[in-house]
N, C-alpha and C positions, 0 to 999 in steps of 0.2 A: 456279471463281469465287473471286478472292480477297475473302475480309470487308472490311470499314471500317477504316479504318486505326487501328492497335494493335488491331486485337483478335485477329491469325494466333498473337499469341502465345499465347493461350488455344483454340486450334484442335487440334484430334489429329488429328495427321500420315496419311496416308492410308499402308494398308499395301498390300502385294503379295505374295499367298502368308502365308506367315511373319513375313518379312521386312522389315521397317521401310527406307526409303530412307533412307539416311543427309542429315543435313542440314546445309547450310554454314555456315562461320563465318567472322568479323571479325577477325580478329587484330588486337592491336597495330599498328599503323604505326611500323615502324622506323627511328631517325634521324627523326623528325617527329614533332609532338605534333600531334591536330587541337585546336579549342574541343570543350569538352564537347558541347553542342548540336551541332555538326556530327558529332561521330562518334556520339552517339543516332540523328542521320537517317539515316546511312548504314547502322547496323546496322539499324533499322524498314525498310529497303529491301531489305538483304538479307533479312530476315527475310520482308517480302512475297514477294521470290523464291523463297527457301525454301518457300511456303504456294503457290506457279504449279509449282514442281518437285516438290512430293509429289502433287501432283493434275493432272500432266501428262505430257505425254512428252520433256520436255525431259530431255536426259543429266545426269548430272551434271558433266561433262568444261565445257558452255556454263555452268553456272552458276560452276562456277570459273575460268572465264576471264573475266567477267562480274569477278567478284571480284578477280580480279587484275589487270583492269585500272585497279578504282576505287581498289586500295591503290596502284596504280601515281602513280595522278595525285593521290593525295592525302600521297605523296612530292616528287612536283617543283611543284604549282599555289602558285601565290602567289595574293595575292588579286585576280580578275576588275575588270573594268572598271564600274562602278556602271551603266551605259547600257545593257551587254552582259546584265547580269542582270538590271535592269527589260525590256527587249524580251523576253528567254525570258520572265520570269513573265507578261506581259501574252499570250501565245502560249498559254501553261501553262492560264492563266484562259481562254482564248476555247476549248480543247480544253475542259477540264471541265463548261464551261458548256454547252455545246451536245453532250456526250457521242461525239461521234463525229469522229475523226480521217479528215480530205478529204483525198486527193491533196496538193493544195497544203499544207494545215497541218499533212503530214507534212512538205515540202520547207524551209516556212518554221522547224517544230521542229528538224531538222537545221541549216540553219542557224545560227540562234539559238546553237545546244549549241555547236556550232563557233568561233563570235566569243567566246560565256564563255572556252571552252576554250584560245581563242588570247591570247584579253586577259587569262587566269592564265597564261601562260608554258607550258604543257602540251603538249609537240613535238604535230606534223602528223599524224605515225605511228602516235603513243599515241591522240590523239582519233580517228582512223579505224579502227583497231584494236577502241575500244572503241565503236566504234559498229555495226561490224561484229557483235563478240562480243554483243551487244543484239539485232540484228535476227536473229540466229539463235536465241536465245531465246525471243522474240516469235514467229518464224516457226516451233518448234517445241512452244510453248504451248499453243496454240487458245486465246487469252483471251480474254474478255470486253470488252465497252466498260468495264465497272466496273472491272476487273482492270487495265487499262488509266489510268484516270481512277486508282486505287489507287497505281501505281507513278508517276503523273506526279505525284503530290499530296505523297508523299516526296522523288521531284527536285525540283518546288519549295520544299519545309523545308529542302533539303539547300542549295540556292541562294539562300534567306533568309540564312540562317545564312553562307554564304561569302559574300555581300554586307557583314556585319556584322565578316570579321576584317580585320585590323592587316594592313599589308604587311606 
């Protein structure tokens, strides 16, 4: 189960054996500046993942594709469409609220992610790609609803904050 948001950072890492699972990281984005604000949500997202991959069985191979798809898209996205990201967060709010993810408000979350993703310039390929590299994650987490509600509450900070940049 991932905690409340900010607080995996004050969490100790789950070990195995000896061994500490090594954890991922943010790098700079090359050739791109994000805003301040968007690249803190991104890394509190990684950082959530980081807190589902030491206490799961997720590889660490999904977590850095996971990663490299979002340094991917945070290389070519311009700024989404104002319409495209109030519909996801109105989506984002009716998952949280009601804690549990339906058939449908899986379909309709997809979606959603997809028109952002298309109304910031972000090829077909890359948003499939990383939706794919996500549901393999998810599919080899066993998360929680919380854990769930945790990472959705990050991708909405993360889509506040790209609603708010400059073309």
């Amino acid at each position: 189960m991932v905690p409340q948001r900010g607080s995996l950072a004050r969490r100790q890492p789950a070990t195995f054996g000896s061994a500490r699972r090594p954890a991922m990281g943010c790098e700079v984005l090359e050739g791109r500046s994000l805003l301040s604000s968007v690249k803190q949500d991104v890394l509190q997202l990684v950082r959530d993942l980081n807190g589902l991959h030491q206490s799961s069985n997720v590889i660490l191979a999904e977590v850095q594709a996971v990663t490299a798809d979002l340094k991917a898209i945070g290389q070519v996205a311009t700024k989404p469409a104002p319409s495209t990201v109030a519909a996801l967060k109105a989506e984002v709010r009716v998952v949280i609220a009601d804690g549990t993810i339906t058939p449908a408000e899986a379909v309709a979350l997809e979606k959603d992610v997809s028109a952002v993703l298309a109304s910031a310039n972000v090829p077909s390929s890359l948003a499939q790609q990383t939706a794919s590299d996500i549901h393999a994650v998810i599919t080899s987490s066993g998360i929680s609803k919380q854990d769930v509600n945790t990472i959705l509450g990050d991708v909405e900070a993360i889509l506040t904050d790209l609603g708010s940049m400059k073309k």
